[in-house]
N, C-alpha and C positions, 0 to 999 in steps of 0.2 A: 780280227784279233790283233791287227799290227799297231792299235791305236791302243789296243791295253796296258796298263803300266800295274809291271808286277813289285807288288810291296812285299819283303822279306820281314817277318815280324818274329820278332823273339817277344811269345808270350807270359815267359815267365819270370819277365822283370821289374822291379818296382813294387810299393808297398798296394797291397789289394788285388796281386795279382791271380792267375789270370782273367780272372771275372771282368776289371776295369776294360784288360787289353780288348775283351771279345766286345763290352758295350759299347767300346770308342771304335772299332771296326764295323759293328750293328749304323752307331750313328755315322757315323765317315760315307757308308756306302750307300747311304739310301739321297746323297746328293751328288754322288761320284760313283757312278754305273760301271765307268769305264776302267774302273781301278780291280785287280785281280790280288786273292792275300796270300801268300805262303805261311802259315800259322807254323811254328815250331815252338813243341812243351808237349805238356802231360795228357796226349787225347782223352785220356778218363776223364780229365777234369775240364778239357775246354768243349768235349762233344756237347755238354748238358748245357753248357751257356749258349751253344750258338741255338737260334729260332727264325721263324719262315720267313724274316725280312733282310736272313741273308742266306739266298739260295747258292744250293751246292756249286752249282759253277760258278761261282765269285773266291770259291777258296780251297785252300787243303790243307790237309795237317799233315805234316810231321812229326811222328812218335819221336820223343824222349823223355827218360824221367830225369835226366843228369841236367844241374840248372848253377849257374854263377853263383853265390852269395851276395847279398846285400854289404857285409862283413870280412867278405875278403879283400885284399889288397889287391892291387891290379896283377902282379903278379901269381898267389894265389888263383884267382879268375881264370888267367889262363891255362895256369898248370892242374885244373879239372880237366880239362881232357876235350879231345873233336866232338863230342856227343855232347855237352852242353845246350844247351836250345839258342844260347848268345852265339857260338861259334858256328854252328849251324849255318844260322840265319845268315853269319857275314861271310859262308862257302857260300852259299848259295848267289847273293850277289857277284864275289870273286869269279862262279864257275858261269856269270853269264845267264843264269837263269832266272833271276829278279833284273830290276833296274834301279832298287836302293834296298836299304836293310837301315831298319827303326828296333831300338832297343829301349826301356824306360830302367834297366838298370845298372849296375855298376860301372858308372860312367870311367875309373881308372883302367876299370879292368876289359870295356869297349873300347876306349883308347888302344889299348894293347894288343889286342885278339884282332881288330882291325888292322894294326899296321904290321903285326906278322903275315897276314892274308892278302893285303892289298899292298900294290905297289904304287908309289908316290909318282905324281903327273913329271913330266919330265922337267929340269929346270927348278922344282921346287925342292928346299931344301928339308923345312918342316912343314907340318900341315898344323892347322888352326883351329881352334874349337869356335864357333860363329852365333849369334842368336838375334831374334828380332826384340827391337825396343821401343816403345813408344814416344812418341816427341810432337810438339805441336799441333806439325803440319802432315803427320803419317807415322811411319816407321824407319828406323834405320836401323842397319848393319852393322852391330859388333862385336870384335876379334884383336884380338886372340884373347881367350875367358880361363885360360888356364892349360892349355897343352903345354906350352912352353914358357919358363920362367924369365930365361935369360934367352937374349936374340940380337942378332945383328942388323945391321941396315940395309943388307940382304932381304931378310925372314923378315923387317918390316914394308919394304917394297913391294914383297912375295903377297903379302899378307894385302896388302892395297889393291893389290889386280885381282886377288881370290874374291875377296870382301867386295867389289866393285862386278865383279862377273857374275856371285850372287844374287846380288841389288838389282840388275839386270836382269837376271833369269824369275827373280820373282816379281818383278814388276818392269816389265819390259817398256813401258808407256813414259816412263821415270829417268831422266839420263843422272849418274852416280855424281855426287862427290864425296870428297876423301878428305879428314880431317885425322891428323895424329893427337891422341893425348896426351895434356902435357901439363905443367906447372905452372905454364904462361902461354898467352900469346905470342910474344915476343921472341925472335928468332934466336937471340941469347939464352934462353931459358933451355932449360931441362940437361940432362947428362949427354955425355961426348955420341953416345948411339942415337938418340931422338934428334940431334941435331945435326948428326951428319945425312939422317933419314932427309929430314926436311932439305936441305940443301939438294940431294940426288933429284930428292921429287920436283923443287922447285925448279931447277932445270935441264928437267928431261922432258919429253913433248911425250901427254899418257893419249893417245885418243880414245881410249874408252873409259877415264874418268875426268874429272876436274877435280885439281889439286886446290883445295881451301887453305895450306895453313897447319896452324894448332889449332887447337881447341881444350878447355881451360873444362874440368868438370862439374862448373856451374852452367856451362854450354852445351851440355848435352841434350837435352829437351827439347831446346830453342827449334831444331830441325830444317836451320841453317846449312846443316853438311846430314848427307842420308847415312856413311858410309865412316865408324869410325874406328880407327886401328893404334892399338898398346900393345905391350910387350904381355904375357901372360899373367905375369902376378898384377901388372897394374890394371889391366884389363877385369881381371877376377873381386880385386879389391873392388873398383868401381861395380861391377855388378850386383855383388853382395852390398855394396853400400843403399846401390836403388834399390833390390828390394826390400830392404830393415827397411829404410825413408818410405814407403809405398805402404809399408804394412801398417807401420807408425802413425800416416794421417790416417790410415783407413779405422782405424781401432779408437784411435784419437776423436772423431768425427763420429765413429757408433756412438761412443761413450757421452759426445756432448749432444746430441740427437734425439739418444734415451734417456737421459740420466734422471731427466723432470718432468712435469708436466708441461712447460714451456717448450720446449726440448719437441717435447712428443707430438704437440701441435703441430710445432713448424716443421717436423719431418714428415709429416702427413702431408701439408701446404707445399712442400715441396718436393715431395714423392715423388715425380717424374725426372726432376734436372739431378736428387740423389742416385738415383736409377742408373742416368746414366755418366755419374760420376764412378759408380762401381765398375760399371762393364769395361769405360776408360782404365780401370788402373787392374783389371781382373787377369793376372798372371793365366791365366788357360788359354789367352786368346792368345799371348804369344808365345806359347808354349812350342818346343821344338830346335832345339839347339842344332846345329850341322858341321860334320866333323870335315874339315875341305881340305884338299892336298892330295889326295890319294886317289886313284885311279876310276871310284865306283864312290858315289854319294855315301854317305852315315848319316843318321840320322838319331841324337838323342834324346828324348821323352821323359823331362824331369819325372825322378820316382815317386814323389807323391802328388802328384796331380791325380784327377781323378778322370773319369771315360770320357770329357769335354774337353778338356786339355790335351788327352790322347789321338783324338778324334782331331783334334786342330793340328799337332803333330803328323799326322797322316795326310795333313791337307800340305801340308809344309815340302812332303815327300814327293807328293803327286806335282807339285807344285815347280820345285827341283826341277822332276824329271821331266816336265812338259818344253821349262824354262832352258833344258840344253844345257846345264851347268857345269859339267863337266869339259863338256866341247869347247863353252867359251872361254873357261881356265885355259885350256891346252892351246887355243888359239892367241888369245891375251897375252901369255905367257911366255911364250915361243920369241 
């Protein structure tokens, strides 16, 4: 049992819930044995979803009917009260009884209920909201997506060794680099914080990343640097920005595909290299945002994903926890 890694799940969050949470647990577990759930929500409603492909020792519930809103404010959120199923989920990690806690809802209001419960690693001053993105040559690493607006050159250094002890825990075979976003290349470029960032970075010796530079938000894809760190709003902007762009070719590409008979041919003719231009650009596969800084992994589950999204979130957790993420923040760190 020492190799089990216990997932604290708040099943009553995000739009389709709990039905999705229980089928993205159903699928999560029938390739991850090793993984144990803490369900917490409404047992009426989650008993009838689970069935025999996930047997009773793989999980348990938690009664409650008291659940976050989709519509509250993060404050709001947490002023529902310790019986929430959100709140729950992230005692239970805090009291040491999981070893992460996944939420798929009100992400202001997880932000919040988390960093009353958990205590921030030591040395860091904010913690970061984190997600995987696709790019050429893999995935990379980027943060901060909106925890924090405004940040020092502190909280972006911070942000470099979290984002980088991540990158390493989920892909350990992978050694990190670190790029800042910025308006240019060029060491002149961007406001008085990005540039006194770059300057620390550039000459402090990191050994457990390599320091790229900028990077310019037509360089993000390229998969030149794995690891790439902004301040929150410019981080969130860029993110929001890829997914409208992602959605846009995809819909773009239905539309010129189907629209005719020509169209129709050649998406038949080329049925396979389409195939897998969707599953390239298919938001579920890197579904899973990670809240870093605080003392016990978070883990967020965009809300309308559906049970394959959830289910890759889960892997994300498992993944985390195998990866030692926390230890090598606190080590990195230090």
């Amino acid at each position: 049992m020492n190799n089990v890694i216990k997932i604290a799940v708040d099943a009553m969050g995000g739009d389709g819930s709990p039905k999705k949470i229980i089928d993205g647990i159903i699928h999560h577990y029938q390739n991850n044995k090793e993984n144990f759930y803490q369900i917490f929500g409404d047992r009426n409603k989650i008993i009838d979803l689970i069935n025999q492909d996930l047997p009773n020792s793989s999980f348990e519930i938690i009664h409650t009917m008291d659940t976050v809103k989709g519509t509250d404010s993060p404050l709001e959120g947490a002023k529902r009260g310790k019986n929430t199923s959100m709140w729950l989920a992230i005692q239970s990690v805090k009291e040491k009884k999981s070893d992460v806690v996944i939420s798929a809802g009100n992400t202001g209001a997880l932000l919040v209920i988390a960093k009353l419960n958990l205590q921030m690693i030591e040395n860091i001053d904010k913690p970061a909201l984190s997600a995987l993105w696709p790019n050429r040559k893999g995935l990379s690493v980027v943060l901060d997506l909106g925890a924090n607006i405004e940040c020092s050159p502190k909280n972006l250094i911070d942000f470099s060794i979290m984002g980088s002890s991540l990158f390493k825990s989920l892909f350990p075979e992978d050694n990190p680099r670190v790029a800042l976003l910025n308006i240019g290349s060029e060491a002149i470029k961007g406001n008085e914080v990005i540039k006194e960032t770059y300057q620390q970075l550039k000459n402090e010796n990191h050994p457990d990343f390599e320091f790229k530079g900028f990077i310019e938000g037509n360089q993000l894809m390229n998969g030149d640097v794995n690891v790439i760190v902004a301040d929150g709003f410019t981080g969130n902007v860029a993110l929001k920005t890829a997914e409208g762009t992602a959605n846009f070719i995809t819909s773009e590409l239905k539309k010129a595909m189907t629209g005719n008979l020509i169209g129709k041919i050649s998406s038949l003719l080329n049925i396979s290299n389409l195939r897998k231009f969707k599953e390239r650009l298919d938001p579920r596969l890197y579904n899973g945002a990670i809240f870093i800084g605080l003392d016990s992994p978070v883990v967020k589950s965009h809300g309308g994903t559906d049970y394959i999204g959830f289910s890759n979130s889960l892997s994300v957790c498992s993944r985390i926890v195998r990866g030692n993420l926390i230890e090598k923040i606190t080590k990195n760190i230090s």
